[in-house]
mmCIF file of the N, C-alpha and C atoms, coordinates in Angstrom:
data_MODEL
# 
_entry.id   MODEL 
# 
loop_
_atom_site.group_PDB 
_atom_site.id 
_atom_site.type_symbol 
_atom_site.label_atom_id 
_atom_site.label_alt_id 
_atom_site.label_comp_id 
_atom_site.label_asym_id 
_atom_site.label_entity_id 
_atom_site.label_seq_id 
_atom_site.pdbx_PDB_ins_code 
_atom_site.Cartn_x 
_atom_site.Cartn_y 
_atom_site.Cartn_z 
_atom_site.occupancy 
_atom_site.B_iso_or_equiv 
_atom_site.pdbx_formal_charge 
_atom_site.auth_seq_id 
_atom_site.auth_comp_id 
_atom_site.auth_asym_id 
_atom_site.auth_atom_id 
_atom_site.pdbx_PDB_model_num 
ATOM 1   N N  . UNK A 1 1  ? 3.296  0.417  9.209  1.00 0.00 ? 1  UNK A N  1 
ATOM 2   C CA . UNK A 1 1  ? 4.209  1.249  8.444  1.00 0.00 ? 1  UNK A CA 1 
ATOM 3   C C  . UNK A 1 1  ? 5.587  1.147  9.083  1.00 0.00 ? 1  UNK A C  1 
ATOM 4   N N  . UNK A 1 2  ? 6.491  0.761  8.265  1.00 0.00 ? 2  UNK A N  1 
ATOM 5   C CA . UNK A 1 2  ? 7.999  0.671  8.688  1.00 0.00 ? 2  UNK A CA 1 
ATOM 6   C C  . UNK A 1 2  ? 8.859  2.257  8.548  1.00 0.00 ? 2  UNK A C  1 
ATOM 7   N N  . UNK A 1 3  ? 9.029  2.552  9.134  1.00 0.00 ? 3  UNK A N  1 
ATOM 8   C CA . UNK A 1 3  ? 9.674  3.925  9.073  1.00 0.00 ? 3  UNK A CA 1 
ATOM 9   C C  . UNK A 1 3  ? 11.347 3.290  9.399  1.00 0.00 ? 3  UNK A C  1 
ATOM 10  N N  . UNK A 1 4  ? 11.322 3.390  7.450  1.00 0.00 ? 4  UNK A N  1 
ATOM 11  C CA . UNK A 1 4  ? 13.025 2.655  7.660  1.00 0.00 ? 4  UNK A CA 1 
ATOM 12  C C  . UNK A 1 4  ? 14.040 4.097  7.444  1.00 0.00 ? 4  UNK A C  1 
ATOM 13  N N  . UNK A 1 5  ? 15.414 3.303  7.826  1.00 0.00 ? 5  UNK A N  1 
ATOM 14  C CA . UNK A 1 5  ? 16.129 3.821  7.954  1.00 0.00 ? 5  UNK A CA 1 
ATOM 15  C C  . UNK A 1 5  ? 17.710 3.491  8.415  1.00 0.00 ? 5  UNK A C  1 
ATOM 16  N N  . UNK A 1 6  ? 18.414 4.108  7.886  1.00 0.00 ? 6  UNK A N  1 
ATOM 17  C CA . UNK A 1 6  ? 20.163 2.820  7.800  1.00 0.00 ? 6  UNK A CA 1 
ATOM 18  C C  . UNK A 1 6  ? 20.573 3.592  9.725  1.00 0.00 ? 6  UNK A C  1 
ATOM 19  N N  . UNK A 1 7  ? 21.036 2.134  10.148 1.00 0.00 ? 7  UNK A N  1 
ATOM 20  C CA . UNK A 1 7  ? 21.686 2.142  11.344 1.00 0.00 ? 7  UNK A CA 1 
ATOM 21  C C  . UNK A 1 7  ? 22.141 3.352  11.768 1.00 0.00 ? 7  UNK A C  1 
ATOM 22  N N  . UNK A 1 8  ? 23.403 3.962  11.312 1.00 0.00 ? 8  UNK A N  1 
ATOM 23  C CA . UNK A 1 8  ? 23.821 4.996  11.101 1.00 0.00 ? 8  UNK A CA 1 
ATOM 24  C C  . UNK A 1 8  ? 22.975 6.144  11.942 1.00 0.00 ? 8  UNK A C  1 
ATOM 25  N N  . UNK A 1 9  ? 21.928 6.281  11.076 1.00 0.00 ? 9  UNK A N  1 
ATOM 26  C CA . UNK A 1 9  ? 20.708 7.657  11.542 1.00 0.00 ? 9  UNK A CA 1 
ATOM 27  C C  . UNK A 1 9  ? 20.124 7.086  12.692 1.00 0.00 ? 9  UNK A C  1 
ATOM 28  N N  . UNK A 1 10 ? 19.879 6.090  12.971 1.00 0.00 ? 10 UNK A N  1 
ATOM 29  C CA . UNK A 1 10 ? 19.520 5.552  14.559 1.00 0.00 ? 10 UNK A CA 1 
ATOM 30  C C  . UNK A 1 10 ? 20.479 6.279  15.778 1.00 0.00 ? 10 UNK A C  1 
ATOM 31  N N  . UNK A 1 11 ? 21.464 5.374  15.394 1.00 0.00 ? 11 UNK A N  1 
ATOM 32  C CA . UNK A 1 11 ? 22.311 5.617  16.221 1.00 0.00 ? 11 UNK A CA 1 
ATOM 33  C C  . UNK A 1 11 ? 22.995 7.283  16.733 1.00 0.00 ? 11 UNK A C  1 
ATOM 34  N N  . UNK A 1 12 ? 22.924 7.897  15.689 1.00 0.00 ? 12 UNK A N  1 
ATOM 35  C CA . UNK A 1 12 ? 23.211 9.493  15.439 1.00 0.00 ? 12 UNK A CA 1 
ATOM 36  C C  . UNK A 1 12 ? 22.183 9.881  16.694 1.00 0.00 ? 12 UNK A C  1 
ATOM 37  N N  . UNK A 1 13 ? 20.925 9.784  16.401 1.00 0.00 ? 13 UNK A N  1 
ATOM 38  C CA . UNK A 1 13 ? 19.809 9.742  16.956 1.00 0.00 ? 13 UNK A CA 1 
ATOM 39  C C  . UNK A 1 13 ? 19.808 9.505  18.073 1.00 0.00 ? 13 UNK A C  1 
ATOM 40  N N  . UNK A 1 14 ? 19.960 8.494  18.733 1.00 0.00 ? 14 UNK A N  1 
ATOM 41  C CA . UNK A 1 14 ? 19.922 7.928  20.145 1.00 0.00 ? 14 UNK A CA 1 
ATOM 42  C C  . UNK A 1 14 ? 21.112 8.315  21.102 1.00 0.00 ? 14 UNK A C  1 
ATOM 43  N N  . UNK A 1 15 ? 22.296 9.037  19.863 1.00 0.00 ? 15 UNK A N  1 
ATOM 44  C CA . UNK A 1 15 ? 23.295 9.133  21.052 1.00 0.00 ? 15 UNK A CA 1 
ATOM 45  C C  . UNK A 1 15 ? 24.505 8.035  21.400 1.00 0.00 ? 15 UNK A C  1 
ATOM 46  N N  . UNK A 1 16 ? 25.457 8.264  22.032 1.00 0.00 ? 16 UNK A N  1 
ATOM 47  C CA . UNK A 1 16 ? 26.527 6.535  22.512 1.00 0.00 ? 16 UNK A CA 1 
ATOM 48  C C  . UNK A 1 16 ? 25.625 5.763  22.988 1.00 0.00 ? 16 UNK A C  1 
ATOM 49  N N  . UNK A 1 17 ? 25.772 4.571  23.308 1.00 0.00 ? 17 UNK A N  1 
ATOM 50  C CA . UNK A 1 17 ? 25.372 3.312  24.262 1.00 0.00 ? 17 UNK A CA 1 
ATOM 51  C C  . UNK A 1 17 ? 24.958 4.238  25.244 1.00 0.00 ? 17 UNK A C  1 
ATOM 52  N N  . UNK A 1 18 ? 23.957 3.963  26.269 1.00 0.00 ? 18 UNK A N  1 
ATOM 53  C CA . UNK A 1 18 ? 23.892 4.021  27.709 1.00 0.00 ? 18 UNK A CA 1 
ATOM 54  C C  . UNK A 1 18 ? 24.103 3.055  28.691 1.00 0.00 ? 18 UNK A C  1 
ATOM 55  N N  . UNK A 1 19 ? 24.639 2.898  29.776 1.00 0.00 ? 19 UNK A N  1 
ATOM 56  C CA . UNK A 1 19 ? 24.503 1.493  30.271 1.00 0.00 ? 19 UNK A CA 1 
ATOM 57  C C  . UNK A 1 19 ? 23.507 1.154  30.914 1.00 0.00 ? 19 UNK A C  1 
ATOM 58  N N  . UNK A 1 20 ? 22.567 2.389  31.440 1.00 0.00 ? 20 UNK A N  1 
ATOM 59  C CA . UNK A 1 20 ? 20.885 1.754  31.213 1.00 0.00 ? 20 UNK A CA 1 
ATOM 60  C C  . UNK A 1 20 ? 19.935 1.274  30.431 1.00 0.00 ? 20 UNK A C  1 
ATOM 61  N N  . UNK A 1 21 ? 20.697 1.370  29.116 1.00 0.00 ? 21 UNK A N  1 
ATOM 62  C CA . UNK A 1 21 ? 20.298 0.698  28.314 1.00 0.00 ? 21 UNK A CA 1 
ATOM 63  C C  . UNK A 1 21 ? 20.573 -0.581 27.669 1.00 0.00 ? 21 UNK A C  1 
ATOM 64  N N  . UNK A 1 22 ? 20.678 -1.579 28.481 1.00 0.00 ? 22 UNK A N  1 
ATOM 65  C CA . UNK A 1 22 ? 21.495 -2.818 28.184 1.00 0.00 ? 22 UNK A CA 1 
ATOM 66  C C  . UNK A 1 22 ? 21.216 -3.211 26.198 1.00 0.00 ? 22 UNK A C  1 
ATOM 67  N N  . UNK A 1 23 ? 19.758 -3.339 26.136 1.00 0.00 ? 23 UNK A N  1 
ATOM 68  C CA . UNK A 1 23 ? 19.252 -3.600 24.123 1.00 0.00 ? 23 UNK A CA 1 
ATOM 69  C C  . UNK A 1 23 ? 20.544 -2.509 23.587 1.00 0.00 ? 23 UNK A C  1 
ATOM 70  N N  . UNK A 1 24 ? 20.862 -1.488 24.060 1.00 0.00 ? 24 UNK A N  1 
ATOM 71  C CA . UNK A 1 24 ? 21.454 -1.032 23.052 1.00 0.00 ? 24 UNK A CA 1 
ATOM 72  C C  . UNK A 1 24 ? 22.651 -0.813 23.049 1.00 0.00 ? 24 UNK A C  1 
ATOM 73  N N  . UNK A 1 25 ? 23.592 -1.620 24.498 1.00 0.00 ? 25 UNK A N  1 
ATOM 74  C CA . UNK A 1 25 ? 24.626 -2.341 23.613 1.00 0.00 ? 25 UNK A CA 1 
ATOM 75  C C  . UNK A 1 25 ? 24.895 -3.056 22.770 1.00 0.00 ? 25 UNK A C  1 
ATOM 76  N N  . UNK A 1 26 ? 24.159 -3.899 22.463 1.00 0.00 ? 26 UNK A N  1 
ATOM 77  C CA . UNK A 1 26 ? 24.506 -4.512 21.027 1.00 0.00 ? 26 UNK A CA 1 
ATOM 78  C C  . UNK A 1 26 ? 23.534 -4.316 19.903 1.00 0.00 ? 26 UNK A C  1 
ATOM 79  N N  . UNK A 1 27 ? 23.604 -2.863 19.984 1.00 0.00 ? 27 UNK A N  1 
ATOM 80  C CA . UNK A 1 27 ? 22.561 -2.185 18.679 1.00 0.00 ? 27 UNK A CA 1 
ATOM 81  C C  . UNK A 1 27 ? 22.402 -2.849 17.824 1.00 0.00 ? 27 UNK A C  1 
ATOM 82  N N  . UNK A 1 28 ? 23.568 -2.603 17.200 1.00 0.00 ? 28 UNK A N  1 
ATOM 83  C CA . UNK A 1 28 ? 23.907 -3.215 15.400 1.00 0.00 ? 28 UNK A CA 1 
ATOM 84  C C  . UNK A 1 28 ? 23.510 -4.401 15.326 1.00 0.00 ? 28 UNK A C  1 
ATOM 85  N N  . UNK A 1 29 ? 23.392 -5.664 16.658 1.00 0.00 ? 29 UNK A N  1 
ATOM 86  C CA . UNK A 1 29 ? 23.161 -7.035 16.586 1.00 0.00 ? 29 UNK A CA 1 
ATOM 87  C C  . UNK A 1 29 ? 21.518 -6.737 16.590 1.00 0.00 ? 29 UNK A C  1 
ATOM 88  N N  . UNK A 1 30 ? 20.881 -6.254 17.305 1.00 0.00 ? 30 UNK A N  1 
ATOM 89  C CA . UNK A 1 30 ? 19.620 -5.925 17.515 1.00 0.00 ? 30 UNK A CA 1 
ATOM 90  C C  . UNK A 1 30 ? 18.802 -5.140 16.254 1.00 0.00 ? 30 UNK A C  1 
ATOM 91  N N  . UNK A 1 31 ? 19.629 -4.567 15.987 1.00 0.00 ? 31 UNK A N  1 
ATOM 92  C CA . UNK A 1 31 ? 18.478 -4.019 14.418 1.00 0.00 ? 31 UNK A CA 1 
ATOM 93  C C  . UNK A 1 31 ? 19.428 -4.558 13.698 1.00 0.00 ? 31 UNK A C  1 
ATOM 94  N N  . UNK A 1 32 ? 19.711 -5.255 13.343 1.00 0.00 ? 32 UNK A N  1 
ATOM 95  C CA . UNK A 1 32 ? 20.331 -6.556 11.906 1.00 0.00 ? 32 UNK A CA 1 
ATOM 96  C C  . UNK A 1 32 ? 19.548 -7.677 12.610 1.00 0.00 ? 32 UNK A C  1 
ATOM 97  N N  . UNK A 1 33 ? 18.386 -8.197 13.464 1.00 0.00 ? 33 UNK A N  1 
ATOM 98  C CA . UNK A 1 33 ? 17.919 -9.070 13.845 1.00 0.00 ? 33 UNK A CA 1 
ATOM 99  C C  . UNK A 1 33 ? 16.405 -8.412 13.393 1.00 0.00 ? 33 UNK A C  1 
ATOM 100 N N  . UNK A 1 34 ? 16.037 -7.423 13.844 1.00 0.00 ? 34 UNK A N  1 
ATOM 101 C CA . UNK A 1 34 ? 14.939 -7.161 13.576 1.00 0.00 ? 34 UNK A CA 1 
ATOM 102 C C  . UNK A 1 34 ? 14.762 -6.403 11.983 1.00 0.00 ? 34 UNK A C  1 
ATOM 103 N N  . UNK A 1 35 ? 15.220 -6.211 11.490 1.00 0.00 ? 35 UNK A N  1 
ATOM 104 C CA . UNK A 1 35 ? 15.380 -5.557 10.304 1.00 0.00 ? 35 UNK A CA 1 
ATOM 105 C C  . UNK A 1 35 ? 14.297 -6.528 9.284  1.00 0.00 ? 35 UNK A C  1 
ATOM 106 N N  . UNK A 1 36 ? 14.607 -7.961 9.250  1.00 0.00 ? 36 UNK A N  1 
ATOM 107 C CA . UNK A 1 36 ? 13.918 -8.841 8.655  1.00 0.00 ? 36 UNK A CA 1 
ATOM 108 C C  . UNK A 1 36 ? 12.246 -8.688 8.691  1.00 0.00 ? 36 UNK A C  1 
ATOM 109 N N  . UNK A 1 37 ? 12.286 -8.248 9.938  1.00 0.00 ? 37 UNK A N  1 
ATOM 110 C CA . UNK A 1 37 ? 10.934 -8.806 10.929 1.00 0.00 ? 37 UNK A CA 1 
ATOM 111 C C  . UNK A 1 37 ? 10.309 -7.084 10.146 1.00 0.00 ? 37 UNK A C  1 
ATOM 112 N N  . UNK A 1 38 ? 10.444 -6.213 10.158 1.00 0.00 ? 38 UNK A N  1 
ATOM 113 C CA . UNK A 1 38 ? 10.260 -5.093 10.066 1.00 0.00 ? 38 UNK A CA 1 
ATOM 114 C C  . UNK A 1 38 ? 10.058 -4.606 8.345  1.00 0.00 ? 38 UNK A C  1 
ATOM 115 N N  . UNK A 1 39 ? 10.858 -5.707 7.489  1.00 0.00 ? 39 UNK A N  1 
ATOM 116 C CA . UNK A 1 39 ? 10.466 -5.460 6.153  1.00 0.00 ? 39 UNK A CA 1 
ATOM 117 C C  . UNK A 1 39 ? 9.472  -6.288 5.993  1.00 0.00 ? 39 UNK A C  1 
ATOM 118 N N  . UNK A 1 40 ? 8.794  -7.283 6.208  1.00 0.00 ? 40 UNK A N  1 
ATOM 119 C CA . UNK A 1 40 ? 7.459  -7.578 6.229  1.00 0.00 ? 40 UNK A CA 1 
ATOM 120 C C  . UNK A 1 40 ? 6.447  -6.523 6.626  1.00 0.00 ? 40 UNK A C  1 
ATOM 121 N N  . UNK A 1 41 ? 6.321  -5.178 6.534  1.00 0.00 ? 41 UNK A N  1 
ATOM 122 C CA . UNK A 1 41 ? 5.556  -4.369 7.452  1.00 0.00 ? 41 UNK A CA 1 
ATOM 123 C C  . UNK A 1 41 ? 4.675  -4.296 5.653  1.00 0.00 ? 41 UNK A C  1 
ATOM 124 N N  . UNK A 1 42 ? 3.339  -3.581 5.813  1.00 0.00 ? 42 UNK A N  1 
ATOM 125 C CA . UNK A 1 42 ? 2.931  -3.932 4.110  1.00 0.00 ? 42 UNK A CA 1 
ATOM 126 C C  . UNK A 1 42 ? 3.013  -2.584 3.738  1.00 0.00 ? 42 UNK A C  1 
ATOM 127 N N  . UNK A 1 43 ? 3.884  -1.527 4.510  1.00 0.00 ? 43 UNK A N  1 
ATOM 128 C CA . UNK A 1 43 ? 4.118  -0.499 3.724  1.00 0.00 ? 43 UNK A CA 1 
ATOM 129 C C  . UNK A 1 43 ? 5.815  0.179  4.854  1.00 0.00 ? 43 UNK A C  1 
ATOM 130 N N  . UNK A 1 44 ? 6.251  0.693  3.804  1.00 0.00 ? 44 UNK A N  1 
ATOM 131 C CA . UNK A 1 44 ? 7.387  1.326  4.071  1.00 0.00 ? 44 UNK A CA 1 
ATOM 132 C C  . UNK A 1 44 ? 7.678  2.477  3.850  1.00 0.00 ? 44 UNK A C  1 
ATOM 133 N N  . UNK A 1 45 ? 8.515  3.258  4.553  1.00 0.00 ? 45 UNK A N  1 
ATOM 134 C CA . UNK A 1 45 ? 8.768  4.892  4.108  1.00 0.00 ? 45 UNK A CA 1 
ATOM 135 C C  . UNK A 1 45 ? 10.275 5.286  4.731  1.00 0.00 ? 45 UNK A C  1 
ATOM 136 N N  . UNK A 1 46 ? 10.758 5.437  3.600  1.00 0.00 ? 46 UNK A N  1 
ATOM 137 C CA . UNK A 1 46 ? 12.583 6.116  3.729  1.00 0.00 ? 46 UNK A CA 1 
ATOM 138 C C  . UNK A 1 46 ? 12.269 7.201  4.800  1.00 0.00 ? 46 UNK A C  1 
ATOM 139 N N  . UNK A 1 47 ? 12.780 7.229  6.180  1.00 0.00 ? 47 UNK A N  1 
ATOM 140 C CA . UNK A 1 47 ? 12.915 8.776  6.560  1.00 0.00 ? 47 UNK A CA 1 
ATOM 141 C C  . UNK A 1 47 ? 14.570 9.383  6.459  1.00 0.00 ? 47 UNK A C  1 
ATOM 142 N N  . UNK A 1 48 ? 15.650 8.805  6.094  1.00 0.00 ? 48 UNK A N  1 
ATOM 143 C CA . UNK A 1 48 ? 16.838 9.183  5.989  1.00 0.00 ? 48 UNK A CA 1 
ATOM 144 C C  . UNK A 1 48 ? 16.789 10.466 5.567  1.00 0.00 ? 48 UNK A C  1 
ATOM 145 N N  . UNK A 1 49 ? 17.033 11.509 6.006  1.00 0.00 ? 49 UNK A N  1 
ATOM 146 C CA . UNK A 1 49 ? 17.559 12.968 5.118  1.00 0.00 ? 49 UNK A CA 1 
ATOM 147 C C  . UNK A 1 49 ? 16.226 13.673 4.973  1.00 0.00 ? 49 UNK A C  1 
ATOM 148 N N  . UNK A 1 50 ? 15.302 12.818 5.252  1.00 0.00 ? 50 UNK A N  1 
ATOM 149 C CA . UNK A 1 50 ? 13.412 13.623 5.293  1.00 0.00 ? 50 UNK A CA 1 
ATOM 150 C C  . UNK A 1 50 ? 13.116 14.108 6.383  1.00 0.00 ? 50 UNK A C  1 
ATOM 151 N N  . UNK A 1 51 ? 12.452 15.752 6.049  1.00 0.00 ? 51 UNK A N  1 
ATOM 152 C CA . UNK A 1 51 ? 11.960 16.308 7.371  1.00 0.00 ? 51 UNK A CA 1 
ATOM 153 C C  . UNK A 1 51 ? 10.556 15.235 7.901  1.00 0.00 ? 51 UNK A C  1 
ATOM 154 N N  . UNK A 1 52 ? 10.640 15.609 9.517  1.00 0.00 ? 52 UNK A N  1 
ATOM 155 C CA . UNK A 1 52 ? 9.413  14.774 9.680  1.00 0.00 ? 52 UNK A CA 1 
ATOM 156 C C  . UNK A 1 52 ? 7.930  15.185 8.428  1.00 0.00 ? 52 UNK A C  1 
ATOM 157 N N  . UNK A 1 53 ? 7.763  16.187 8.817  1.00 0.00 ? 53 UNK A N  1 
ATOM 158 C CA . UNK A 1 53 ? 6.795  16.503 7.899  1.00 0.00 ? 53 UNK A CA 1 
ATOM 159 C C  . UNK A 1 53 ? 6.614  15.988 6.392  1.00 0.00 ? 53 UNK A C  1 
ATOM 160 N N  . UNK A 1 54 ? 7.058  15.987 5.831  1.00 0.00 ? 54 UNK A N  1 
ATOM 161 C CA . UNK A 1 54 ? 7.336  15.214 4.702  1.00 0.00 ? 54 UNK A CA 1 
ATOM 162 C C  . UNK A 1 54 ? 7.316  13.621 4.674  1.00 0.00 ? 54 UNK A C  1 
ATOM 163 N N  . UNK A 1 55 ? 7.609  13.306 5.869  1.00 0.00 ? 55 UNK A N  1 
ATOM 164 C CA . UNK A 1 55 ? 7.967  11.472 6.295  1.00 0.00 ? 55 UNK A CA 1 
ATOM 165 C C  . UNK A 1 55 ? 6.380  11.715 6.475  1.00 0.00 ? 55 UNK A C  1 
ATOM 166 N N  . UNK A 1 56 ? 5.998  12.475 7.613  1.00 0.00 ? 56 UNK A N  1 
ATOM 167 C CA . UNK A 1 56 ? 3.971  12.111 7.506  1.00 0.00 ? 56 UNK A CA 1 
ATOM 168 C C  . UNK A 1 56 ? 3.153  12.422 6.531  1.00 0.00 ? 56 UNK A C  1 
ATOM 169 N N  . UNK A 1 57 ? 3.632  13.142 5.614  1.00 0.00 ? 57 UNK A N  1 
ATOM 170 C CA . UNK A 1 57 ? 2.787  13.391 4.419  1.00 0.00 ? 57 UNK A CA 1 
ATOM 171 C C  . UNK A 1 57 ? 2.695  12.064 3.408  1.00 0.00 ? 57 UNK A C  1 
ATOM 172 N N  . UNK A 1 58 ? 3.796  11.740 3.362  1.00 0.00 ? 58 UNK A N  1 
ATOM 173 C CA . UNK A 1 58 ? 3.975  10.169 2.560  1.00 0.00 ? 58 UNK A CA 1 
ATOM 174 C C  . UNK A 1 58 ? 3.295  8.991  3.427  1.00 0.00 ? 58 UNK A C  1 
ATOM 175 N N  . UNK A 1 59 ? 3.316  8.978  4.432  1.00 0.00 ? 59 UNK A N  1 
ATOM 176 C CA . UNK A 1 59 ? 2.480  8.053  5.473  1.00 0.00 ? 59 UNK A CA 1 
ATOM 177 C C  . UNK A 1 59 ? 0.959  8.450  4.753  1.00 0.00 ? 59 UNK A C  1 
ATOM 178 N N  . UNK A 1 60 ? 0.726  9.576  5.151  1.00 0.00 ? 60 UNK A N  1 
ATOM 179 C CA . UNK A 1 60 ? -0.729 10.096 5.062  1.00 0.00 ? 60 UNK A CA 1 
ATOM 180 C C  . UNK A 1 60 ? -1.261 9.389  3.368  1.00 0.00 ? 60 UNK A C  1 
ATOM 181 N N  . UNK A 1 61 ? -0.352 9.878  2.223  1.00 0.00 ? 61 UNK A N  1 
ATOM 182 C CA . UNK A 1 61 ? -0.892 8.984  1.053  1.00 0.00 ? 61 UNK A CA 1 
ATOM 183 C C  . UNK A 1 61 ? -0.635 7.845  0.857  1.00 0.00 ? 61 UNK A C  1 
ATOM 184 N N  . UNK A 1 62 ? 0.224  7.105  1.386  1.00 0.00 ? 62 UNK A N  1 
ATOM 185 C CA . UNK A 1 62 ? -0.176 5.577  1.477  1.00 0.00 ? 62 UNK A CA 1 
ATOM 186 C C  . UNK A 1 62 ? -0.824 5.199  1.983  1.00 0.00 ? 62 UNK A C  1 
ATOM 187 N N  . UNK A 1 63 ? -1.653 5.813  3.322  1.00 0.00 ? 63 UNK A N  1 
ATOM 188 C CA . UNK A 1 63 ? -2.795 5.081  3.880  1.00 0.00 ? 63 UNK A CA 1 
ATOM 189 C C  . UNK A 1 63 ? -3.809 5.399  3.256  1.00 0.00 ? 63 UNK A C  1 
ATOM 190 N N  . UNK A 1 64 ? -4.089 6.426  1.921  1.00 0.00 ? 64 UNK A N  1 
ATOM 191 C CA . UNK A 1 64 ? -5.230 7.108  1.577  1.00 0.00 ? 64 UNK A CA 1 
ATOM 192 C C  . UNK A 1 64 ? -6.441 8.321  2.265  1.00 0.00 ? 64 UNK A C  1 
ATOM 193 N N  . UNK A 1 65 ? -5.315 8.463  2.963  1.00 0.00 ? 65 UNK A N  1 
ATOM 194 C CA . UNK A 1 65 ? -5.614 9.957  3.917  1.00 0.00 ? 65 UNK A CA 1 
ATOM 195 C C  . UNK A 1 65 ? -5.753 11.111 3.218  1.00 0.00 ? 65 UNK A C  1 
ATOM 196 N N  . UNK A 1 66 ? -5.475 11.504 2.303  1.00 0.00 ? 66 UNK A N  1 
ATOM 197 C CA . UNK A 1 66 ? -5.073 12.448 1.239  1.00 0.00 ? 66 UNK A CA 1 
ATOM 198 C C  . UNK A 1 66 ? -5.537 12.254 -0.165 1.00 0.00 ? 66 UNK A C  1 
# 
């Protein structure tokens, strides 16, 4: 399951760069690289603007949990 979502909300998320974090100086190069790799996943789910709860409830009926 791809738990997508636009750069933007990542980054909001994670905060500035750290410099212990070397991958995420070049974020934007790093998820525009994997982004490809990640829409091959055989199911997907928007979490932009979704409470978690709601993001696992939609997980839960695409796997047929529900």
């Amino acid at each position: 399951v791809w738990l997508r979502t636009r750069f933007e909300t990542v980054r909001a998320r994670l905060g500035e760069s750290d410099p212990s974090r070397p991958l995420f100086r070049d974020a934007g190069e790093l998820f525009a690289r994997r982004e490809p790799v990640y829409a091959g996943a055989p199911f997907v789910v928007d979490t932009d603007g979704i409470p978690p709860r709601e993001v696992a409830r939609r997980i839960a009926r695409l796997l047929g949990l529900v």
